[in-house]
N, C-alpha and C positions, 0 to 999 in steps of 0.2 A: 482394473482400476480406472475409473473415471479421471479425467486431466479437471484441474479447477481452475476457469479460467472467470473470474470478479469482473465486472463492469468498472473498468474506471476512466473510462472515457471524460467522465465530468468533472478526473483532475489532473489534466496534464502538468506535469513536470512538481508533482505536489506529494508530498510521503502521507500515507494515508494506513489507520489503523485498521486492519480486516480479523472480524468474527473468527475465530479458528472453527468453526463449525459449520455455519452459515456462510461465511466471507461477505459477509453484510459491513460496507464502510463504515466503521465506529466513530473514527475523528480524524479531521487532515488538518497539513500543517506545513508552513514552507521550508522547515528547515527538518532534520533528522531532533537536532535535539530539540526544536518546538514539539513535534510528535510524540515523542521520547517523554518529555512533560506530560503532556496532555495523557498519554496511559496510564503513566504513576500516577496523576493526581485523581485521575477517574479508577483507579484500580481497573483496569479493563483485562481482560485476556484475550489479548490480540495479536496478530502477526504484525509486524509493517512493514513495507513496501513501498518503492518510490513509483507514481505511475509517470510512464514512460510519455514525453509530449509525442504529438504527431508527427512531424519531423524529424523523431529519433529514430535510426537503424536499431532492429531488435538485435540482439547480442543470441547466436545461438549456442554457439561452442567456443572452444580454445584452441581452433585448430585447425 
């Protein structure tokens, strides 16, 4: 199994909708429930996702 790793460099610190197929950015949004909006009212079927700015520590585990 391939790792899906999306381009989202061109939205740091921004919750953005991603294609469940493609992982093609669908719509970004500053807040979870701006995003959250923006899917229902587009009916999209999309994952979301916050992308992580540059400055952030990636989180790998719990432990």
């Amino acid at each position: 199994m391939e790792v899906r790793r999306p381009d989202l460099s061109r939205f740091p610190g921004r919750y953005v909708a991603l294609d469940l197929v493609s992982d093609e950015v669908l719509a970004d949004g500053a807040t979870m429930i701006e995003i959250i909006e923006i899917v229902r009212t587009r009916k999209l079927r999309a994952s979301i996702v916050r992308a992580p700015r540059e400055d952030e520590p990636v989180l790998v585990g719990l432990g």
